[in-house]
C-alpha positions, 0 to 999 in steps of 0.5 A: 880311068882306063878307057873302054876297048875290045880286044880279040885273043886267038889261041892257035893250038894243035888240037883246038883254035880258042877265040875269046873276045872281051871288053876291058872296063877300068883295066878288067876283062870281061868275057864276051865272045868265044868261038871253038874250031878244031885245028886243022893245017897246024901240027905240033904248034907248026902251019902245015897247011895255011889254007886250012888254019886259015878256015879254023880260024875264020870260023874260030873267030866268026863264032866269038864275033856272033855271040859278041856281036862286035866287028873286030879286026885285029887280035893278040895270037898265040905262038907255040915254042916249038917255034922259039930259041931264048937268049940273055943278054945283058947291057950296061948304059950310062944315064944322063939324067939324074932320074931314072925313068922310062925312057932310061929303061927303054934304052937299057932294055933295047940296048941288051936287045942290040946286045943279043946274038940272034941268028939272021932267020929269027926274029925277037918276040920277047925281051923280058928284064930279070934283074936291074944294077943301079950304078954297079950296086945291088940287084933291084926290082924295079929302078924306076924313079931311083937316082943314078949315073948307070943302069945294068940290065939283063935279060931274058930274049925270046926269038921266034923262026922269021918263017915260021912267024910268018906262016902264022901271022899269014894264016891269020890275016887270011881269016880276015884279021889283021895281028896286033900282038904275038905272045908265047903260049907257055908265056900267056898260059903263065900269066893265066893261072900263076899268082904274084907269091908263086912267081917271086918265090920261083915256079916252074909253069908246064903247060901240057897241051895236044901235041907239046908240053912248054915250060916257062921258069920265073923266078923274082917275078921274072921268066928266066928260062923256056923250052918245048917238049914235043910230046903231048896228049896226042901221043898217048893216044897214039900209044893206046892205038898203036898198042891194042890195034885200033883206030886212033878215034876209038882210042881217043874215046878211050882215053877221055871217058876210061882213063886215071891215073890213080892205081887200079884197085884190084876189082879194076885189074880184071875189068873188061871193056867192050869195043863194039866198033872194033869188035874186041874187048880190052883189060883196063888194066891193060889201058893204064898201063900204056897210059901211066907209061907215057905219062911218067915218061912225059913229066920224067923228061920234063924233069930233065930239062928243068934240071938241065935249067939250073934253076931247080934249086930256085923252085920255092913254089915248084910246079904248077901244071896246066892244059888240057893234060892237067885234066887227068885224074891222078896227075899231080900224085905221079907228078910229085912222085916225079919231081921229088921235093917239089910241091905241084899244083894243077892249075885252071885260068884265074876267074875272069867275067863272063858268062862263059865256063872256061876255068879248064886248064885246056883255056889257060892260054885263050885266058892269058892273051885277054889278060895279057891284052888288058896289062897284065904282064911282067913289070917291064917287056919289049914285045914283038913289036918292040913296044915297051909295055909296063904293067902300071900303065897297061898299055904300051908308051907312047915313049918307046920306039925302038931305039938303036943304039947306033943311031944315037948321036952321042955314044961316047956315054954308053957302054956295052956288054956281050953276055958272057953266056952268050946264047941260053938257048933251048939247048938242044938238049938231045932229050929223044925218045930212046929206043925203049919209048913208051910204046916199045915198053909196053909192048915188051910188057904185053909179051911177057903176060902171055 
């Protein structure tokens, strides 16, 4: 029996700070504390100004404490990608035992970590296996328990800015908490709203928040590939305002309480909305199309960098879209359009007791960090503190310190070997918003209706 434990989750995104706090009975959480604070000081998932973040998360976390009515001081953050590189990098070792166990794995997985080319002002914050050789065979799932003299690893690496990591961590232990864990959004998201079929079959989980769009990749229950889009909700909003003249904060209103994505019927081409607080009125026909724009031109770009993945072929289950963009009516209509031969789902968090409502897609994140904290990640993991977790035990082993190669006595016995690829890296795949963005489009558009 798993013993009981509370554990404080802190989603630090660009438009919202998340804290959920739960109690883990027998390995499940429940939900007993959340607190909701406008992000301020963080822009594009980035500190811009620690003093601020620290105040929305102070408060975030001030409110889940009360309505917990727990004192915690440590918590699992979330991490945006927008700080992040990947990496694969494989190994191959040499086992003394005739077993493999977890300490064999351990070394494996630091080994390909030891392996990796990561530049000197990044940090690792993940290292995730995807595929395992035993003795130079076939590719297994899981080696645990199988007998053999060598063990191939390759991993997935994911590196976070050394600065950038501290900033966050700073703002955090500002606010009075102290950071336990680090886990990529797109990653916790992942966990939140994905299901065991989807990611054996191959998946493509986007997370379309405030001011970014992560993707993750997994495919035979691995992440293999992650990038961030920045580019999210707050540029359609700055589209509406920039195109018809008024505020960002009446734009705002606009876009929550006027907006679907569904084609306009033909009563609703010459509706008319009346803005009494910027003393003009608008066509929602107008409105839709500076929205639908951006949208497309969002998952279009999107579909760009999954193809530049190399691992579009390998979507069985397709796209599963989640955040707080996922809320828009009619976005899994454009979005199959979009991504042609792919199925797509819109995904909320998988339910989790409480009784809190947060089974939005714009909590999938906050619902992943807790999930996370509980043991529900990938069969194998280095995390940011180069702990190795796996997901039978759920918790890390005492077993896995971080492990050097070079501090072996006996080196005679291992066999390392630089991935060929080298660095995976979110190539900088030079996706900029060309001339003709959105907002140029339709203001071109606006011109040639009178």
């Amino acid at each position: 029996m798993i013993l009981e434990k509370v554990i404080l989750g802190i989603d630090i995104g660009s438009s919202k700070i998340c804290s959920l706090i739960a109690e883990i009975k027998d390995g499940v959480p429940h939900i007993i504390g959340m607190g909701i604070q406008p992000a301020q000081g963080i822009r594009k998932g980035t500190i811009t100004n620690i003093e601020q973040a620290s105040k929305s998360i102070r408060e975030s976390v001030n409110d889940a404490k009360r309505i917990a009515g727990v004192n915690i001081s440590q918590a699992i953050i979330s991490i945006s990608g927008s700080y992040t590189k990947s990496i694969n990098s494989n190994a191959i070792t040499n086992n003394s035992n005739k077993e493999i166990g977890i300490q064999e794995i351990n070394r494996a997985m630091n080994t390909a970590l030891y392996n990796a080319d990561i530049p000197n002002n990044y940090e690792m914050l993940h290292t995730l296996p995807y595929s395992f050789k035993v003795d130079g065979g076939e590719y297994v799932d899981n080696p645990f328990g199988m007998n053999g003299a060598r063990l191939d690893v390759s991993t997935h690496i994911i590196a976070a800015q050394k600065n950038g990591l501290e900033n966050l961590k700073k703002a955090v232990r500002n606010a009075g908490i102290e950071v336990s864990d680090v886990v990529l959004n797109a990653y916790a998201s992942s966990i939140a709203v994905l299901t065991n079929e989807e990611k054996e079959l191959g998946v493509a989980c986007i997370d379309m928040g405030a001011s970014s769009c992560d993707i993750m990749i997994h495919y035979g229950n691995a992440m293999r590939y992650n990038y961030s889009l920045g580019v999210g909700s707050a540029h359609i909003t700055k589209d509406i305002g920039t195109v018809l003249n008024i505020t960002l904060t009446t734009a705002e209103e606009l876009k929550r309480k006027h907006i679907t994505l569904y084609d306009l019927t033909p009563e609703d081409i010459y509706s008319v909305l009346e803005i009494p607080s910027e003393n003009k009125s608008i066509q929602l026909e107008t409105l839709h199309g500076v929205v639908t724009s951006r949208v497309s031109e969002t998952l279009m770009l999107i579909e760009e960098i999954i193809e530049h993945s190399g691992l579009r072929n390998n979507l069985g289950a397709g796209i599963v879209i989640t955040g707080g963009m996922a809320s828009m009516k009619g976005l899994a209509e454009i979005a199959l359009n979009i991504f042609k031969g792919l199925p797509v789902r819109i995904a909320s968090p998988k339910d989790i007791n409480g009784s809190f409502d947060i089974l939005d897609p714009s909590y999938s994140t906050a619902i992943g960090l807790i999930l996370y904290g509980s043991g529900k990640y990938t069969n194998y993991e280095l995390d940011a503190n180069k702990k190795l977790r796996y997901s039978n035990q759920s918790k890390t082993t005492d077993s896995s310190k971080s492990y050097d190669p070079k501090d072996s006595n006996d080196l005679s016995d291992l066999k390392i070997i630089k991935d060929e690829e080298t660095k995976v890296e979110k190539e900088k795949i030079d996706i900029k918003l060309k001339k003709n963005t959105a907002t140029e489009k339709i203001v071109e558009w606006l011109k040639n209706l009178f």
